[in-house]
N, C-alpha and C positions, 0 to 999 in steps of 0.2 A: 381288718381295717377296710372301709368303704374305697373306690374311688378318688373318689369326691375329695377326698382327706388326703389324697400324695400330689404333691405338687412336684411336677419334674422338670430338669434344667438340664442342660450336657451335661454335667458332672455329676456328681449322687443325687441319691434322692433324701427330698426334703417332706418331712412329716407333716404338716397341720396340726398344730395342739392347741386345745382349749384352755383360755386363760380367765376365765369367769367374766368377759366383758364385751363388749360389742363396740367400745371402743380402741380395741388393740387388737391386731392381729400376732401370733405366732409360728414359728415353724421351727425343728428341730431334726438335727441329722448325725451323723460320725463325721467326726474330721479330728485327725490330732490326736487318734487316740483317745478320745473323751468323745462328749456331747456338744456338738454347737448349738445355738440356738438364737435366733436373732425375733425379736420382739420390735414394733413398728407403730406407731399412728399417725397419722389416720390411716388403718386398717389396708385401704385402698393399695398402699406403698408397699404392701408387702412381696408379690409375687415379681416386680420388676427390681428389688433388690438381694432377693439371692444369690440371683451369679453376680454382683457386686462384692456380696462375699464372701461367694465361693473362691473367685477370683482372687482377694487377697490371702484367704488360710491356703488356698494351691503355692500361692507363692512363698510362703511360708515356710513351708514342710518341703518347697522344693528346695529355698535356702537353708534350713539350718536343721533337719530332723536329723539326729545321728543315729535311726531305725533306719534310712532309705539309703541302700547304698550308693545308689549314683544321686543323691542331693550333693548340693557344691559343698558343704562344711562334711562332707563325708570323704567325698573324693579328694578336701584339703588333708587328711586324717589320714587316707593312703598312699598320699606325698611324704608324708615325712616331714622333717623340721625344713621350714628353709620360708623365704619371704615370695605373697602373692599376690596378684592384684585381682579383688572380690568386688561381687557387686553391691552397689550402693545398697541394698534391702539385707543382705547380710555385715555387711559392713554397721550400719546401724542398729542391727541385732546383736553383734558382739562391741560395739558400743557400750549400745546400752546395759549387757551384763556387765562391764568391767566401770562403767558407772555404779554400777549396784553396790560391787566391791568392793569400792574406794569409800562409797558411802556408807555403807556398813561395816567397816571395821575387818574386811575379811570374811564375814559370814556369809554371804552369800559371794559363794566364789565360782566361775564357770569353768575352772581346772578341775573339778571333783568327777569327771566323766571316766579318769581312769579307774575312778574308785569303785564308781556303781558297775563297771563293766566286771571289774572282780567276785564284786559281789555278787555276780548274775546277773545284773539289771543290762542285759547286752542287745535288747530286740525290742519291739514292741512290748508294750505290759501284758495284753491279754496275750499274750504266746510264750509269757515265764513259765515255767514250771519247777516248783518245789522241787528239793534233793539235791543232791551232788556237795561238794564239799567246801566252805570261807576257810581264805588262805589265812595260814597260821601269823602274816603280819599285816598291818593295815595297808594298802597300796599308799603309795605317797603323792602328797596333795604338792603337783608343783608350784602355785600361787600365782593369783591374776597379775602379778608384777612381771612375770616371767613372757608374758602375751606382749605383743607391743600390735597399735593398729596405729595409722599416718594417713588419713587419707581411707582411701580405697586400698591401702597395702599391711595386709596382713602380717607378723613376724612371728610364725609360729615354731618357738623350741619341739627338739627332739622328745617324742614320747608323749606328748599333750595330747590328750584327748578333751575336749571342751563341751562342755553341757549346758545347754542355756536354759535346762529347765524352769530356771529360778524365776526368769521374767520374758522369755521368749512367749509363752501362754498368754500372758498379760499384754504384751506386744501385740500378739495377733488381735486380740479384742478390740485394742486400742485402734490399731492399721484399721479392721472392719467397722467400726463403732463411725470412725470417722469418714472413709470414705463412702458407706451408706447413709451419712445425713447430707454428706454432699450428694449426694446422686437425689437424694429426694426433693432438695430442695426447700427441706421446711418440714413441720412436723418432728418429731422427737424416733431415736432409735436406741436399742439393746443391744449389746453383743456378747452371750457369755460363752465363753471357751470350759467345759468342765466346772461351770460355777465361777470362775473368774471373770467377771462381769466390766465392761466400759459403757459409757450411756455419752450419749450425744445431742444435741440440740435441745429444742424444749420437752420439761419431763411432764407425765400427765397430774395433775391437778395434787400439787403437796408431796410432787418424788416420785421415784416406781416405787412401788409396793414389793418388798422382796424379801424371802424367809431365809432367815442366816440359819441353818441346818451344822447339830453338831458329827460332821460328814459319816463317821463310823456304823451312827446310827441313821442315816439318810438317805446313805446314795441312791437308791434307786427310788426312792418316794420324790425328792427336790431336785434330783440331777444337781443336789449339793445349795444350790442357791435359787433365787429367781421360779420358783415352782410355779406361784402364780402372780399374775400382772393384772390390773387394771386402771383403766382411764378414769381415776374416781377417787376424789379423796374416800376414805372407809376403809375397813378390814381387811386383812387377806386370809385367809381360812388357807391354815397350815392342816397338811393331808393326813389322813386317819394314826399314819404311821411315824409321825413327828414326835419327838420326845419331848413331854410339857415341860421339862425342866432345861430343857439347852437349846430348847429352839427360840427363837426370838426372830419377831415380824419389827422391819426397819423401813426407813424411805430416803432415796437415794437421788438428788438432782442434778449432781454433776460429777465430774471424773470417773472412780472407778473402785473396783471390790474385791477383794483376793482372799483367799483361806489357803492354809497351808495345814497338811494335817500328819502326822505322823500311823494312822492308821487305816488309809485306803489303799496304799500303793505296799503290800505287803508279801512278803515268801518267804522261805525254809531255805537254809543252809545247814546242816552237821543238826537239825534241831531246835539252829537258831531262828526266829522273826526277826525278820529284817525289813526296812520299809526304806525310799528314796530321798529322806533329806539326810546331806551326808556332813554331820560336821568337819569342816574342810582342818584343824586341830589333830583331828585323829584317822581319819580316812574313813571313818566307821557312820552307822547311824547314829544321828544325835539321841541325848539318852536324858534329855531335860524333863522338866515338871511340866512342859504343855501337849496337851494330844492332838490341841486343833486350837488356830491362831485366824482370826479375822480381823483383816483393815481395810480403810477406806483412805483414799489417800488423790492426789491430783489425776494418775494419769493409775490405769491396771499395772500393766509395770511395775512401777513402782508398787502401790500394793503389793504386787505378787512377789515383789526383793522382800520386802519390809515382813511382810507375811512369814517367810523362809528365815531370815534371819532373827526373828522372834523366837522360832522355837529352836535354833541353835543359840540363841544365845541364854536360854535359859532362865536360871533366877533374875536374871539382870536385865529379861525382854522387857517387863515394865517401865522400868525406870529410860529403859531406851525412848521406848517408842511415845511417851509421855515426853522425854527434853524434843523429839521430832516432833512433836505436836500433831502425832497421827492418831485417831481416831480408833483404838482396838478391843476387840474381844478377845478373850482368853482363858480355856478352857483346860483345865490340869487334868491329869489322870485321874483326880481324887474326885470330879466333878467341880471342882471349884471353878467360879467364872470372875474377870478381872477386866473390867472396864476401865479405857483409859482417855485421858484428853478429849470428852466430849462425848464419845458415845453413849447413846440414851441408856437410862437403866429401865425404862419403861416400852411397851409393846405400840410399835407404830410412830416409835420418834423418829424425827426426821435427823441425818449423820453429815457434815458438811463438810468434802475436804479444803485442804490450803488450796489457793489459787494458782499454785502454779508448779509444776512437778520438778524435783531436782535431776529425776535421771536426764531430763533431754537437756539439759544445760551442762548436766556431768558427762554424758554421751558427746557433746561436739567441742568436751575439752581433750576425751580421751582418742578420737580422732583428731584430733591435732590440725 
């Protein structure tokens, strides 16, 4: 890699990638355990909004990674049960999971952290390693009713380990999406956390251009979503390695895009594959009809609850996410794909979510 092509900030370093245009600028780094990537126009805006949001995914992963042991929801986790007073930025992260909760029926629960940690999901992803042995009963799921938040005051039971997987990712895009269009002032911005994508301000010309990737067979061509951008109504030219049968090119103007997949986040136990969405029912992985579930929905967040509780809830995601009036893709083990409430069945339609996202209004009921 040239020079020319690393853009560097105090914090990591940030790549330069080519998006087929001259009217968008991008750049891609690690944060979170995935790929961030923030996407910009007018071009010009991109190199003074990095540490914009670097700044936000720092804060992030300082509030609520449950890899970083001295992050504050870690060091709540080595407390023990008892009541705390958290800051606003994690306060609003375990908000907004127990919004998720409530609106999903229990599917997407942020108590399932004892579960994954049984499972071996105990550390970063890329530092799992296969073997060792799944305990002979499911760990038990103690239920987001068991969590109380008031405020800034935490009440966390004995034994809760808590996992914001489900829309903390989404969170963060949404945190950065937002405060790099304010910092620009104008012009349109991207923010995708591992493909979990939020967009901000004005989009270029008919949406961004963005390839919904069936992730199993993608990750490393699409970085899962968002592979290529341009400022231009026209094509996106999905990459050599794209499956013509489950990729699909879409355009996206407002809020945000989540997948949730049952086949990237995978290891061995006793034998068994095992992957990270855990139906909170059984303590186990979900074992439903979808392998990879995509929605568009007001805020990432959201998406990324709606995404996760899709494919826990199984035969039944349809019919869910169709009375939500959420916009999804849905992709079974058999290849079958199931489009719901709106989204295009043709390449290059534009997806439009509701206007207004339920988690931040179920977030500031469940802070009290």
């Amino acid at each position: 890699m040239n020079t020319s092509d690393m853009i560097m900030t105090s914090r990591p370093t940030w790549s330069r990638v080519g998006v087929g245009s001259a009217g968008v600028a991008a750049a891609d780094r690690d944060a979170l355990g995935t790929t961030a990537r923030l996407v910009v126009w007018p071009p010009t805006n991109l190199s003074r909004l990095l540490a914009v949001v670097d700044h936000e995914l720092d804060l992030l992963d300082q509030q609520a990674s449950r890899f970083r042991p001295d992050s504050e929801i870690s060091v709540l986790h080595s407390r023990g049960a008892g009541s705390y007073l958290i800051s606003d930025g994690l306060a609003e992260a375990i908000g907004i999971a127990l919004a998720a909760a409530r609106w999903t029926g229990g599917r997407s629960d942020p108590t399932v952290g004892g579960a994954l940690i049984s499972l071996g999901y105990d550390r970063d992803f890329a530092a799992i390693e296969s073997g060792g042995r799944v305990p002979p009963e499911p760990a038990p799921i103690p239920g987001w009713q068991a969590v109380r938040l008031s405020g800034n005051v935490l009440k966390l039971p004995a034994d809760v380990r808590l996992d914001l997987g489900a829309t903390a990712k989404g969170l963060g895009a949404d945190r950065a999406a937002r405060a790099a269009y304010a910092a620009a002032g104008g012009g349109g911005v991207l923010v995708s956390l591992g493909g979990d994508l939020a967009v901000a301000g004005d989009p270029p010309t008919g949406g961004w251009p963005l390839l919904i990737a069936d992730e199993h067979r993608q990750i490393r061509a699409a970085r899962n979503l968002a592979a290529q951008t341009e400022h231009a109504a026209g094509p996106v030219r999905p990459p050599a390695e794209a499956d013509p049968v489950t990729a699909q090119q879409i355009r996206l103007a407002s809020g945000g895009l989540a997948t949730s997949s049952v086949t990237c986040r995978q290891w061995r136990r006793d034998g068994q594959l095992l992957h990270h969405i855990i139906d909170p029912s059984t303590g186990r992985p979900a074992d439903g009809p979808w392998r990879t579930v995509s929605v568009v929905a007001a805020s990432c967040a959201e998406a990324n609850a709606a995404s996760t509780a899709a494919i826990i809830a199984g035969f039944e995601a349809e019919s869910w996410l169709t009375a939500q009036g959420l916009p999804a893709r849905l992709i079974g083990h058999d290849g079958t794909i199931v489009l719901t409430a709106g989204w295009p069945a043709a390449d290059g339609g534009r997806v439009d979510p509701r206007a207004t996202s339920r988690l931040l209004a179920g977030a500031d009921l469940e802070r009290g």
